[in-house]
C-alpha positions in Angstrom: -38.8 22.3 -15.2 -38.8 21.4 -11.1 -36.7 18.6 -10.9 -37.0 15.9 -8.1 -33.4 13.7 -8.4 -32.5 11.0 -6.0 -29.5 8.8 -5.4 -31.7 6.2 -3.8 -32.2 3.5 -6.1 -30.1 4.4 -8.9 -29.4 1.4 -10.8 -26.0 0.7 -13.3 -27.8 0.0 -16.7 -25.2 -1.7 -19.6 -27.4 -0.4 -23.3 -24.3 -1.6 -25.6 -20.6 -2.4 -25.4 -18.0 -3.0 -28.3 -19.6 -6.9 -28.5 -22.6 -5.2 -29.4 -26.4 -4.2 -27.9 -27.9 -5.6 -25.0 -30.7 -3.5 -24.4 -34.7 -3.4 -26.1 -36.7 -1.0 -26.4 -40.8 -1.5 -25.2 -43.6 0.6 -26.5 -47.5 0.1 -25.4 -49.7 -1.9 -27.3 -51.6 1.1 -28.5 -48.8 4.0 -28.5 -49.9 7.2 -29.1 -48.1 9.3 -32.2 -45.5 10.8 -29.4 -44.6 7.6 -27.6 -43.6 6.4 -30.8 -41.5 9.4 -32.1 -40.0 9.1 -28.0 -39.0 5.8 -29.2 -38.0 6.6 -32.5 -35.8 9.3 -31.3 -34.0 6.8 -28.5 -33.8 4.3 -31.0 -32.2 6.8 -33.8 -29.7 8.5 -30.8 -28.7 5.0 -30.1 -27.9 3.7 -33.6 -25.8 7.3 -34.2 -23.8 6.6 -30.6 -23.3 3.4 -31.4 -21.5 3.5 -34.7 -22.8 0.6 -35.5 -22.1 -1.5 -32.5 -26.0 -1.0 -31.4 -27.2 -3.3 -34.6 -25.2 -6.0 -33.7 -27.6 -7.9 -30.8 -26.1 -10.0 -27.8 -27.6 -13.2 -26.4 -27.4 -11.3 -23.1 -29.5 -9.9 -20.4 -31.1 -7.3 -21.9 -32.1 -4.1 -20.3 -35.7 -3.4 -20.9 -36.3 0.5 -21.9 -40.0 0.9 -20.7 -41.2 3.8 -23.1 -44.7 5.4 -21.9 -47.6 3.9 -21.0 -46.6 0.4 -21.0 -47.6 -1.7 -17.8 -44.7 -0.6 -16.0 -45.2 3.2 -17.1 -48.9 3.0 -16.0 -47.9 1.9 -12.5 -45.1 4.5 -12.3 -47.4 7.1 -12.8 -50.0 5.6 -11.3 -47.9 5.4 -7.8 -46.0 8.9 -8.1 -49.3 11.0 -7.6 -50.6 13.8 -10.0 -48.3 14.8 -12.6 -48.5 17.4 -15.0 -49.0 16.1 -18.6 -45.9 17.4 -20.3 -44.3 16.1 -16.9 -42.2 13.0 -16.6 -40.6 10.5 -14.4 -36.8 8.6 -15.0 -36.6 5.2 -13.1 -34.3 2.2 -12.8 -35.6 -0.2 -10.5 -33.4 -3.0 -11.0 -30.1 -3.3 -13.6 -32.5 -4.8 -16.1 -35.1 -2.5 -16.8 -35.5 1.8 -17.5 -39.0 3.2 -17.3 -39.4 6.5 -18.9 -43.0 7.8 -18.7 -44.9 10.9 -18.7 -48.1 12.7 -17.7 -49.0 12.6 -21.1 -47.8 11.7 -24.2 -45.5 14.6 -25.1 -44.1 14.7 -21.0 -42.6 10.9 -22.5 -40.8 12.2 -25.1 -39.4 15.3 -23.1 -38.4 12.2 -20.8 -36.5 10.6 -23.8 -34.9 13.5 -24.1 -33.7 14.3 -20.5 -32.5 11.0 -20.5 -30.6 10.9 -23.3 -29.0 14.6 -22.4 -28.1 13.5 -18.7 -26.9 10.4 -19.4 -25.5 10.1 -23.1 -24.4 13.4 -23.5 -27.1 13.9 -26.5 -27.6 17.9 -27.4 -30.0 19.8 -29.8 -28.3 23.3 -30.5 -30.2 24.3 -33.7 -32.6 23.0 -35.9 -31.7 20.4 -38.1 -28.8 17.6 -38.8 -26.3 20.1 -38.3 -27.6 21.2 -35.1 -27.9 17.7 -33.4 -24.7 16.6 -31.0 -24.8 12.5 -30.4 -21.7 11.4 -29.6 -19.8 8.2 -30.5 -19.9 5.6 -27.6 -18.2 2.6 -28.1 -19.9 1.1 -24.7 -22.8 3.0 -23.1 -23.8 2.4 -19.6 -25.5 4.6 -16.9 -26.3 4.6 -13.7 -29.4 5.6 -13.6 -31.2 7.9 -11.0 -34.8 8.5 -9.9 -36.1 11.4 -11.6 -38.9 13.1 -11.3 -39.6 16.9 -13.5 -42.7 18.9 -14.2 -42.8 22.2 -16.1 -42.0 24.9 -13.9 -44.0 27.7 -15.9 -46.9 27.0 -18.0 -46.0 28.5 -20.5 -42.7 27.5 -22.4 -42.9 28.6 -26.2 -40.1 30.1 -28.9 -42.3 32.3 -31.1 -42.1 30.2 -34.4 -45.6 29.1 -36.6 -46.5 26.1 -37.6 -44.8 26.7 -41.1 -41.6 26.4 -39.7 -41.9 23.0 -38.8 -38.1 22.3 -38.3 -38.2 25.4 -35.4 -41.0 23.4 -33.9 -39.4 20.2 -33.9 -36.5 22.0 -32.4 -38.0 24.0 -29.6 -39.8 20.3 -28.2 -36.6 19.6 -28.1 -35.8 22.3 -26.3 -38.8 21.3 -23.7 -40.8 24.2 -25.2 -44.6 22.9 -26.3 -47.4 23.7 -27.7 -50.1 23.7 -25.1 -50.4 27.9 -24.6 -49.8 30.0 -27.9 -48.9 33.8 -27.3 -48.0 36.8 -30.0 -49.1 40.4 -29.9 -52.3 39.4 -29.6 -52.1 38.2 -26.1 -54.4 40.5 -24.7 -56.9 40.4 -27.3 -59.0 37.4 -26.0 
């Protein structure tokens, strides 16, 4: 991936402290099957950082976490210029509110996952339970930079099948994808 970082409007973003969470997480009306794993994956990470703290809600201001192509994803894009679909953009405007969105669907949940490496320390070493790092937070805050990252190469693939669907699920994870396939029969077309 080319990445575009910027300390200009980084914002500090509080998700949970010991007292508990103060943060929400937004999905569009209509998500598409991606959005919602992105969200179910930020969601999940949270709950295992957490240790529990992130179930307990606050009756404070809560920081919005825009996932996708909500309205303030769809502006995002709409005002960064074209980006490429498994591309995605990282953005705090204010203390209150994250917007991670993508090019597409799947450059959302590579966004999710940036964010939750850069920021929360979040790793995916090897397929599987055993091969996922979250570590425990007992307060997790951020300041958040603009980010900006599109695939460098178009073509970013392990060389699993489909029947190996825990190698899949790993190498998206890994920023890999599925938009070029490739074997020994690359030049056979």
């Amino acid at each position: 991936f080319s990445v575009l970082c910027s300390a200009l409007n980084a914002a500090e973003l509080k998700f949970w402290s010991k007292q508990g969470n103060c943060s929400e997480i937004l999905m569009p009306a209509k998500p598409d099957p991606r959005e919602k794993e992105a969200a179910m994956l930020l969601e999940k990470s949270f709950l295992a950082m957490g240790n529990g703290t992130f179930r307990k809600k606050l009756a404070v201001p809560k920081v919005s976490i825009h996932i996708g192509n909500t309205e303030q994803g769809k502006k995002l894009i709409a005002s960064a210029g074209k980006i490429d679909p498994d591309g995605f953009i990282i953005h705090a405007p204010d203390s209150r509110n994250l917007i991670i969105a993508g090019g597409g669907p799947l450059g959302t949940l590579f966004g999710v996952m940036e964010f939750l490496e850069r920021y929360a320390g979040a790793m995916w070493v090897w397929p599987g339970e055993y091969g996922t790092v979250m570590p425990i937070k007992e307060t997790f805050a951020a300041d958040v930079k603009f980010q900006r990252e599109e695939p460098a190469f178009r073509i970013r693939q392990l060389g699993v099948d489909a029947s190996m669907a825990h190698f899949l699920r790993f190498a998206i994870r890994n920023t890999s994808d599925e938009r070029a396939q490739y074997s020994h029969n690359i030049n056979k077309t």
